[in-house]
C-alpha positions as CSV (number, residue, x, y, z in Angstrom):
1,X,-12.9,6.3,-21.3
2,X,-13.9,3.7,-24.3
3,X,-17.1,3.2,-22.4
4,X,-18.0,6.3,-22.2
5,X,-17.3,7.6,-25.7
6,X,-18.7,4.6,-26.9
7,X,-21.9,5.3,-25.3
8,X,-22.0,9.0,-26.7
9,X,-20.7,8.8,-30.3
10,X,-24.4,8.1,-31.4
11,X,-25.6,11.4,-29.7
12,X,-26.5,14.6,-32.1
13,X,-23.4,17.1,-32.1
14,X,-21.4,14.6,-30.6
15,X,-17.6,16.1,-30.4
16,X,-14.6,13.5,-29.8
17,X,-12.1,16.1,-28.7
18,X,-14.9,17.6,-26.5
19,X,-15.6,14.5,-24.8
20,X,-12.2,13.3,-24.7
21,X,-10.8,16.5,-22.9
22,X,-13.7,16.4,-20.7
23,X,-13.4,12.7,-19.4
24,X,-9.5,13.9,-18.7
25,X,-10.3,16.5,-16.9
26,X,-11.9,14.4,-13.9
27,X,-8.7,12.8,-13.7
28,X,-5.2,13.2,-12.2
29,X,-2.5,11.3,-15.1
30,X,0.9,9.9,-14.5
31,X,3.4,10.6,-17.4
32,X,3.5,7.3,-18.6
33,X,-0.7,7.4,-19.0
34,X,-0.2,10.3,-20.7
35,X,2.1,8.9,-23.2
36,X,0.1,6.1,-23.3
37,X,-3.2,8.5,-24.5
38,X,-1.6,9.3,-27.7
39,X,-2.0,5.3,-29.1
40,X,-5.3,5.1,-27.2
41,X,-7.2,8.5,-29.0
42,X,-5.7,6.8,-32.6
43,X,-7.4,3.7,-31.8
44,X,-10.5,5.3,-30.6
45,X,-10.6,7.2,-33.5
46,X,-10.1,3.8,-36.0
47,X,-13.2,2.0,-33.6
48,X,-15.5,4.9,-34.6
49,X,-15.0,4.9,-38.1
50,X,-15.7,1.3,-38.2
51,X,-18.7,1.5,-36.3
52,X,-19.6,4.2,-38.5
53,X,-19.3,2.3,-41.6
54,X,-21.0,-1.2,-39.9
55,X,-24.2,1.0,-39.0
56,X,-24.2,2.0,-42.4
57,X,-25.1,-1.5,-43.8
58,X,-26.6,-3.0,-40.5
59,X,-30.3,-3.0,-40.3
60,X,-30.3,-2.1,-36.9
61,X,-31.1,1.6,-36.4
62,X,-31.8,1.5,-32.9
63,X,-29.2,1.0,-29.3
64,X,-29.1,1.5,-26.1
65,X,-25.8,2.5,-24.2
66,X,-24.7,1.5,-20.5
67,X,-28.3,0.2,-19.8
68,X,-29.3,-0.8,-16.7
69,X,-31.8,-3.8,-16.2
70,X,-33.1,-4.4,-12.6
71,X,-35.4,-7.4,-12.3
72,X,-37.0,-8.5,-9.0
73,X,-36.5,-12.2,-8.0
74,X,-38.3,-13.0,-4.8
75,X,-42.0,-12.5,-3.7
76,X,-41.0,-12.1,0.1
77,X,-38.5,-10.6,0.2
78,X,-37.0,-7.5,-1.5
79,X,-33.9,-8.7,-3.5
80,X,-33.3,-8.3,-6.9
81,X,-30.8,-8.8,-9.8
82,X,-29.1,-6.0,-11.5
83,X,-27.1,-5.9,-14.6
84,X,-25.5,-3.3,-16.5
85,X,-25.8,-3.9,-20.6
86,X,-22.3,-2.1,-22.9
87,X,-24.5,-2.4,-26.1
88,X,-28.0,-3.4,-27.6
89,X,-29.0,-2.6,-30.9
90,X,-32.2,-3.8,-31.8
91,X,-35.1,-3.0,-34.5
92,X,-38.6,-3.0,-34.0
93,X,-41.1,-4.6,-36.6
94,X,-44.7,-4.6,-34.9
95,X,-44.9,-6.1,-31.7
96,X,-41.3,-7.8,-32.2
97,X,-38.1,-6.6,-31.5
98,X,-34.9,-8.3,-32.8
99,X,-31.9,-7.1,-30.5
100,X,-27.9,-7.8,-30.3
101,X,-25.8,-7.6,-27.0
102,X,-22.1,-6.2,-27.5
103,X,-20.2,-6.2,-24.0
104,X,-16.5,-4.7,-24.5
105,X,-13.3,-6.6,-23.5
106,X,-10.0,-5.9,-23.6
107,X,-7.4,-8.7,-23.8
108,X,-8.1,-11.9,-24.8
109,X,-11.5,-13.2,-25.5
110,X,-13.1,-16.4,-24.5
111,X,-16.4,-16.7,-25.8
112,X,-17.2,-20.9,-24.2
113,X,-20.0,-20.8,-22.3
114,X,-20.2,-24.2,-21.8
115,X,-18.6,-23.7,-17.8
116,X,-21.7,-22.2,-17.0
117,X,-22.9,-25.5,-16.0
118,X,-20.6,-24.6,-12.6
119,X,-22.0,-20.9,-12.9
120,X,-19.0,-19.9,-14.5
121,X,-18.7,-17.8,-17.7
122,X,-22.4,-16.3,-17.6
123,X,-21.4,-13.2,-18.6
124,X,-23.0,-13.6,-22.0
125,X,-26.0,-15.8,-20.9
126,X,-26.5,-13.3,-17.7
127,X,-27.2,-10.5,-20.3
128,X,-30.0,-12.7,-22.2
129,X,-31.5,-13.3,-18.7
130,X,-31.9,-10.3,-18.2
131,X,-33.5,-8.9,-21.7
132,X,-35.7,-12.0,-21.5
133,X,-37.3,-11.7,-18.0
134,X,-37.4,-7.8,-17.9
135,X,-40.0,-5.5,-19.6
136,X,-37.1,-3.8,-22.0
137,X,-38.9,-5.2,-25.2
138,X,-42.6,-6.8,-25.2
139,X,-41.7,-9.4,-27.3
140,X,-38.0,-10.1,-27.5
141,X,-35.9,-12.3,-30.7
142,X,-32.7,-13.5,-30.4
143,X,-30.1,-12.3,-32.7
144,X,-26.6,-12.3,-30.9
145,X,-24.3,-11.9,-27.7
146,X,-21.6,-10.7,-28.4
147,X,-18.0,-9.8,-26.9
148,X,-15.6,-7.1,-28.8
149,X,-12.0,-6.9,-27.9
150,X,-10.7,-2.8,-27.3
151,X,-7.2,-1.5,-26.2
152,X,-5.3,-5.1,-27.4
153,X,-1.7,-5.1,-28.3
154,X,-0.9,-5.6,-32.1
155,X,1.9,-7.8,-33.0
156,X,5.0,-5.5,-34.8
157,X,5.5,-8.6,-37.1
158,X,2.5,-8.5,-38.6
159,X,2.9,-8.3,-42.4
160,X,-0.7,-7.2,-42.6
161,X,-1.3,-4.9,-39.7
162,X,-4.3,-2.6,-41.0
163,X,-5.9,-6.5,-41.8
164,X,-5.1,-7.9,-38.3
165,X,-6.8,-4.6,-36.7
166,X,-9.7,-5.5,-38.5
167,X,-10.3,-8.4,-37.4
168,X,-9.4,-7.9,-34.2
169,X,-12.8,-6.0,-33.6
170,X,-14.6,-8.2,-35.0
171,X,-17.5,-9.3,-32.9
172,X,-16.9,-12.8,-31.0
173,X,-19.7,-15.0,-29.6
174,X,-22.6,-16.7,-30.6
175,X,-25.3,-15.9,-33.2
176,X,-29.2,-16.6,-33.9
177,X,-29.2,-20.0,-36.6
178,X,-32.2,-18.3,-38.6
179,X,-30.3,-16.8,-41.4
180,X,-33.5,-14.4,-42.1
181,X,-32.6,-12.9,-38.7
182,X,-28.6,-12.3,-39.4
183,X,-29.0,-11.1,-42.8
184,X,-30.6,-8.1,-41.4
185,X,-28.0,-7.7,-38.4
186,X,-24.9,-8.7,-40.3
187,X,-25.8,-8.7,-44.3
188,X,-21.9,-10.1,-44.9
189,X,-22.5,-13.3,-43.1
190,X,-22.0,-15.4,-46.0
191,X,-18.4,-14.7,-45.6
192,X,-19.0,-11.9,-42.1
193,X,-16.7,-9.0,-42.5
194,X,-18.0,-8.1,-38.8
195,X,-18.9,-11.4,-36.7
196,X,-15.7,-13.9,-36.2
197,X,-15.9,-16.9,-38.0
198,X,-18.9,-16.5,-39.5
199,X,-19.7,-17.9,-43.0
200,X,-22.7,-19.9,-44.5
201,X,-23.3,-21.6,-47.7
202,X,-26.8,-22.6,-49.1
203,X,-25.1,-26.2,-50.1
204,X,-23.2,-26.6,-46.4
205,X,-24.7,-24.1,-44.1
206,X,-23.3,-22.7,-41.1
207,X,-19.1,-22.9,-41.4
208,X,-17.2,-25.5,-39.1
209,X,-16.5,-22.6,-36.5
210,X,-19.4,-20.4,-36.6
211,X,-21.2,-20.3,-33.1
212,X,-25.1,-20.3,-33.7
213,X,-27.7,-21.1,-31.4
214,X,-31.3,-22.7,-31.7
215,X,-34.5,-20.4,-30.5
216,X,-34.5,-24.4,-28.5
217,X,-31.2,-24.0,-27.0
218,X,-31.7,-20.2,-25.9
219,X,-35.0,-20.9,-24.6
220,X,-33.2,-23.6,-22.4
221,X,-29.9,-21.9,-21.5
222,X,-31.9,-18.7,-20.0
223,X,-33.8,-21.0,-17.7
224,X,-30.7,-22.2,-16.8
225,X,-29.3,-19.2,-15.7
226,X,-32.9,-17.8,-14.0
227,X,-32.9,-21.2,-11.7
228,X,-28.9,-20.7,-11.3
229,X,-29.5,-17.1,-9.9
230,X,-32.5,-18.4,-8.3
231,X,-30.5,-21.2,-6.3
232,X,-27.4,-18.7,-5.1
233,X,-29.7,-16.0,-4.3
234,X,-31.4,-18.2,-1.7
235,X,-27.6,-19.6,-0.6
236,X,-26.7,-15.7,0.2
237,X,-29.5,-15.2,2.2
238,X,-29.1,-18.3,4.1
239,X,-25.5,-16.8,4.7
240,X,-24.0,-19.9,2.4
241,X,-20.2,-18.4,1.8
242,X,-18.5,-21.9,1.8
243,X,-15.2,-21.3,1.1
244,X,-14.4,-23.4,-2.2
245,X,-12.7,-22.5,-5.4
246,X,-13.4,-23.9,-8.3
247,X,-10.5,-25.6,-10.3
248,X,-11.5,-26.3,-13.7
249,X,-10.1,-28.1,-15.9
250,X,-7.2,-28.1,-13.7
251,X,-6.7,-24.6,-13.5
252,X,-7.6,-22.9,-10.3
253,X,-9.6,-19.7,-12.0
254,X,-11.2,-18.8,-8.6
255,X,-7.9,-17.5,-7.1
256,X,-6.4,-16.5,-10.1
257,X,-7.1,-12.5,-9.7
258,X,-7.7,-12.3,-6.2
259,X,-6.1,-9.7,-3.8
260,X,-6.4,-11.5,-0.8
261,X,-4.4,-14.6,-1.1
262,X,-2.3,-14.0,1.6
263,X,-5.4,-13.4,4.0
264,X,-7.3,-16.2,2.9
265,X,-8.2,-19.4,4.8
266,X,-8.6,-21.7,1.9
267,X,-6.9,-24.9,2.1
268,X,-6.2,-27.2,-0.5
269,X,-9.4,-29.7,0.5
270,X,-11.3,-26.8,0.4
271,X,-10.8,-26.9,-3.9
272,X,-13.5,-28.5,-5.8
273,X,-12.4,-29.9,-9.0
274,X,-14.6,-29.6,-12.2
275,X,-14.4,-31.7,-15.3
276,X,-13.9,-29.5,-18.6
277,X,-17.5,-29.3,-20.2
278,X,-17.5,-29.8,-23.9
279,X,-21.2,-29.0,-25.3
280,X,-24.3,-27.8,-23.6
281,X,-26.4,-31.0,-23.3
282,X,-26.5,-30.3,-19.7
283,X,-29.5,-27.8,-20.5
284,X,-31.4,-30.5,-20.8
285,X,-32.6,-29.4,-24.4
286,X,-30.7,-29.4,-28.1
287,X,-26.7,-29.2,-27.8
């Protein structure tokens, strides 16, 4: 549903209760996911407002919703890479065109993509793969990728609830480091009232936990990802489905959702252990 209202509330005439009542009717609710639709409309309702108010000062007046990217990614054969994009605002000066990726999550966030050295946690970079080696914008700049958290639990202690809801949506991931870039997406960065973490100061720069990258270490981390893509598309169709989950950092991730535990034949040889990763010097390029 936040998906789907999320990708309309943009559109001229756009009517929550219309679009609300119309998602619902496709679908057959039990009475505790009805119950439940009461706290999820308010919350809704509290997202678009916010959004509403952040597009008033952002200097991005263009998006695209749900998009779909298809990129071809082998001469001799037909095979090819598709991904589906939540959000992209962007704005076009000339030939350039600066854009943001927003993916929505709900639960907890973790924005490290430092595992993608073992190709885990691509999520993020996947998305810049595909902007940058499809024909979406001419000339593509950097500006963020982004995760932001929907449908989370708020803590009943909170002395400050309205504050911790906030900042709960705030955006969480990893920025461009050209400040003449941000200002235009985010004008608060100094001290963001929309990206997590973010500050700067003209004496210190960039605060301790804002995430930035380099136009070096994008360049780098996309051809990471194209030759990563590259290299399991050719172990697919060379029917390479070795059965070997990845523990990292000494927690089995591989098996931790899976529905077919009790079916599987993985043994515990078959685990291949992985050292946490703690920068991204393995691109080869800036950290």
């Amino acid at each position: 549903m936040y998906h789907e209202i999320l990708s309309l509330w943009e559109k001229d005439n756009f009517d929550l209760d219309k679009e609300f009542n119309n998602y619902l009717e496709k679908r057959d609710l039990s009475l505790k996911e009805t119950v439940l639709l009461v706290r999820i409309k308010k919350d809704l309702i509290e997202l678009l407002n916010i959004l509403k108010e952040k597009k008033l000062i952002m200097g991005y007046d263009n998006s695209y919703y749900e998009k779909k990217i298809e990129i071809p990614i082998r001469d001799d054969i037909s095979v090819s890479f598709i991904g589906f994009i939540d959000k992209i605002l962007f704005y076009q000066k000339i030939d350039d065109t600066y854009f943001s990726i927003i993916d929505y999550k709900t639960g907890n966030i973790d924005t490290h993509i430092e595992p993608m050295k073992y190709g885990l946690h691509m999520q993020l970079p996947v998305y810049l793969y595909l902007i940058h080696n499809s024909k979406i914008f001419e000339n593509p700049i950097f500006t963020g990728i982004y995760y932001q958290n929907i449908l989370f639990n708020y803590p009943t202690w909170s002395k400050n609830l309205e504050k911790e809801k906030q900042t709960k949506l705030y955006l969480q991931g990893y920025s461009t480091d050209d400040t003449s870039i941000l200002e235009r997406f985010d004008p608060t960065y100094e001290k963001s009232e929309y990206i997590k973490s973010m500050s700067y100061t003209e004496e210190k720069g960039f605060g301790t936990y804002a995430k930035t990258i380099s136009d070096e270490t994008l360049f780098d981390l996309v051809k990471y990802t194209k030759d990563h893509i590259s290299k399991k598309t050719d172990d697919i169709l060379a029917s390479k489905f070795n059965i070997n989950p990845k523990v990292y950092a000494g927690k089995n991730i591989a098996c931790e959702f899976c529905q077919f535990k009790d079916l599987c034949f993985m043994k515990e040889k078959d685990q291949e252990y992985l050292e946490k990763v703690e920068d991204l010097s393995f691109l080869g390029g800036e950290e």
